[in-house]
NUBA-583971 format. One line per 4 residues: number of its first residue (from 1); their letters; for each residue x, y, z of C-alpha. Coordinates in steps of 0.1 Angstrom, whole numbers, plus 5000, padded with zeros to 4 digits. Layout:
BEGIN
NUM> A> X/Y/Z; ... .
//
This chain:
BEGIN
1> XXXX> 4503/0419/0650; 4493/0424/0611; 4507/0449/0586; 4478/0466/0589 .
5> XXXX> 4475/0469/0630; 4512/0475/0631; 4504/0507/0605; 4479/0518/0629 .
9> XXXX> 4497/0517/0661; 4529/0530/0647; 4514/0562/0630; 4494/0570/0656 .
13> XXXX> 4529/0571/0679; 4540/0598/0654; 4569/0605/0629; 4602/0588/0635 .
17> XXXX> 4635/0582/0617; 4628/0553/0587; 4590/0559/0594; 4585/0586/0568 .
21> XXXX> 4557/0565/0549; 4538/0548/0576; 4538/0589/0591; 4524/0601/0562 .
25> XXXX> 4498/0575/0557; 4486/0582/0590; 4482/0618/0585; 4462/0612/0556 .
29> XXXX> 4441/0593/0570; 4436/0614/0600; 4430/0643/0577; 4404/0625/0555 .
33> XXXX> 4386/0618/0592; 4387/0655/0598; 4378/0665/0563; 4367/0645/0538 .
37> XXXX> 4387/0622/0508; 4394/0651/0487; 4397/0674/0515; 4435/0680/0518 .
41> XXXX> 4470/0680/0497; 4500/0660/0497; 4517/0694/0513; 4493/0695/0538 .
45> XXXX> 4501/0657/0549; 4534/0663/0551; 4531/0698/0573; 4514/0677/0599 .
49> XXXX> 4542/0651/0601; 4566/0682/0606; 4583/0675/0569; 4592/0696/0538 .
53> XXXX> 4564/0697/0508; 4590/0681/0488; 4595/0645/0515; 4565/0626/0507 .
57> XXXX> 4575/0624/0466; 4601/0598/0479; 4574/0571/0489; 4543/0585/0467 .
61> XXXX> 4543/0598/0432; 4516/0624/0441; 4486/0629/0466; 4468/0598/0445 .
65> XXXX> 4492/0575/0450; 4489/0580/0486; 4453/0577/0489; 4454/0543/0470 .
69> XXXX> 4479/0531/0497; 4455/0544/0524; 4427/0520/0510; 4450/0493/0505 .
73> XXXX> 4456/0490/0542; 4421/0500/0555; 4408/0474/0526; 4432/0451/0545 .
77> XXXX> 4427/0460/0583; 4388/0461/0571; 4390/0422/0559; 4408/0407/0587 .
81> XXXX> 4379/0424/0611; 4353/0402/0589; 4371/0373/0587; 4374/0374/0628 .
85> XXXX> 4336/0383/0631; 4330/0353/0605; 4347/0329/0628; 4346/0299/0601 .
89> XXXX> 4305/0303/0606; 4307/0297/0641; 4284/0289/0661; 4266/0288/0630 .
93> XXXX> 4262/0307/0596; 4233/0332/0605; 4249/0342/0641; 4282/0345/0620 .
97> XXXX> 4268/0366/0597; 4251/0387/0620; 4288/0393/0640; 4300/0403/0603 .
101> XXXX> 4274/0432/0605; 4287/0444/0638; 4321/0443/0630; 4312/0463/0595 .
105> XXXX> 4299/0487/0616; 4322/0490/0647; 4347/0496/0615; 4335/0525/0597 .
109> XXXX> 4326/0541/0632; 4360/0536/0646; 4381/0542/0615; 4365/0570/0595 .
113> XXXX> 4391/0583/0575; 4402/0551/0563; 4370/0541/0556; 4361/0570/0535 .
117> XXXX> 4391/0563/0518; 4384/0528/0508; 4350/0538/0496; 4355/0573/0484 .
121> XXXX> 4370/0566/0452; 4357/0539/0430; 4389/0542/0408; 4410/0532/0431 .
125> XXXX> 4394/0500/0431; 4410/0497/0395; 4443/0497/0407; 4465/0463/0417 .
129> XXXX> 4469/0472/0453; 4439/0483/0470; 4416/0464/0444; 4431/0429/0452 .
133> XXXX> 4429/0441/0491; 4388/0449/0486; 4385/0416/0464; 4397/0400/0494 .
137> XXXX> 4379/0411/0517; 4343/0414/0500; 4349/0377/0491; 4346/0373/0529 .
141> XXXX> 4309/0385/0526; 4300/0365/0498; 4309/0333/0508; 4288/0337/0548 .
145> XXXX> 4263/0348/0519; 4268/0312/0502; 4268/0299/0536; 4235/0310/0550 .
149> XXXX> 4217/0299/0520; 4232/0265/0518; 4217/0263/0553; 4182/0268/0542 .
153> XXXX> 4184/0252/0506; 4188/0277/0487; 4207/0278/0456; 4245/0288/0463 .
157> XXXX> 4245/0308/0430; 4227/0337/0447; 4254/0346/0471; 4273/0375/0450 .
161> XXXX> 4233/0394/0447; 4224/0387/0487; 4260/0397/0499; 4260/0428/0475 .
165> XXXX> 4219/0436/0490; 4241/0437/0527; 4266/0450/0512; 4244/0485/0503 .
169> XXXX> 4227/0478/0537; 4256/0480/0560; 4274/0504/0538; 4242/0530/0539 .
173> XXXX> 4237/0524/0581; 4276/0532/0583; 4272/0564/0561; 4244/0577/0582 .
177> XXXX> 4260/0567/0611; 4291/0585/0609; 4272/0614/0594; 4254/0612/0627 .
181> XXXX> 4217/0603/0616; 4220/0574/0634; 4231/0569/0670; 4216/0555/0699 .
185> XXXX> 4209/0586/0717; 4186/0602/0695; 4169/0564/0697; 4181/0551/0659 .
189> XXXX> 4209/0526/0671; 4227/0516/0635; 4235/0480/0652; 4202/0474/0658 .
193> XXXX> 4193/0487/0630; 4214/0460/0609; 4207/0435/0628; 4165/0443/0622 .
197> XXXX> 4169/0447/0584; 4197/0421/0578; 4173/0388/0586; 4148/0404/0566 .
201> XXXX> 4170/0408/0536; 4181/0368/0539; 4144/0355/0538; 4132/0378/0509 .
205> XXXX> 4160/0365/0488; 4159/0327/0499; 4120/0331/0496; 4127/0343/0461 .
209> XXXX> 4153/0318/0451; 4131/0288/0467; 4100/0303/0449; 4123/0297/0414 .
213> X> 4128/0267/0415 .
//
């Protein structure tokens, strides 16, 4: 089990002895779910792990500090899920890819707190933790990118501009989706949607890198 997983599954059991951080970590992120990123205060965290105000100051400076260690993990948990969907580009780079999308969106829809976390604040992005954590695991997108146009010819230098283009396409289909715009019962599935839009986004750009040369 990862440091990530083992977060998840711990919190979720509830405040222990020793488990102060990984408690409070947890209700953030179950408040953010409920709520929003800026939708709660370090107080408020610690009132739903049955603590005083004053408990959470000896793990996090303030309510920032926190939030940054929330993206760090979901940054973390959200990287390993891409790099199983990746599967070393098996059976093969396109497939692979189109496994990544799922697993982007299974993600967001399953973890909503922590994934408004990781995206709700650019600045934390900035910071040593949570930025190498999101390095980490975009890097993952870019190279299936650098993958699937290999496969088709396609200069490799154009992986960082096609894995940001799914990048904004997964990220907008998750948004909607959790907002509820999206959903297979009103008829607008956001998997299907991704995997409609995500093929056409690989032969515009290989078209256009191809047509370069």
């Amino acid at each position: 089990m990862s440091d990530g997983d083992r977060f998840l599954s711990e919190g979720r059991r509830g405040y222990h002895h020793g488990r102060l951080k990984d408690a409070l970590i947890e209700a953030a992120r179950s408040l953010v779910a409920e709520r929003g990123p800026a939708g709660f205060t370090l107080a408020e965290a610690a009132k739903r792990v049955g603590v005083t105000a004053a408990a959470p100051y000896r793990h996090f400076n303030d309510r920032a500090d926190l939030m940054s260690e929330l993206a760090r993990r979901g940054f973390t948990l959200f990287g390993d899920a891409l790099e199983r969907a990746w599967n070393g580009g098996r059976p093969d780079p396109v497939q692979a890819f189109r496994h990544m999308g799922a697993a982007y969106l299974d993600f967001a829809m399953a973890e909503p707190g922590l994934y408004s976390a990781m995206f709700g604040n650019v600045k934390a992005l900035d910071e040593p933790g949570p930025g190498q954590a999101a390095d980490k695991a975009l890097a993952t997108l870019r190279n299936a990118a650098r993958a699937v146009l290999l496969l088709y010819g396609a200069p490799a230098d154009g992986a960082d501009a096609l894995a940001s283009e799914i990048w904004a396409l997964s990220h907008g289909v998750a948004m909607l989706a959790m907002a509820g715009y999206f959903s297979d019962a009103h008829g607008r599935s956001p998997h299907a949607l991704i995997e409609g839009a995500a093929p056409a986004l690989f032969e515009a750009h290989i078209r256009r890198a191809l047509q370069k040369r």
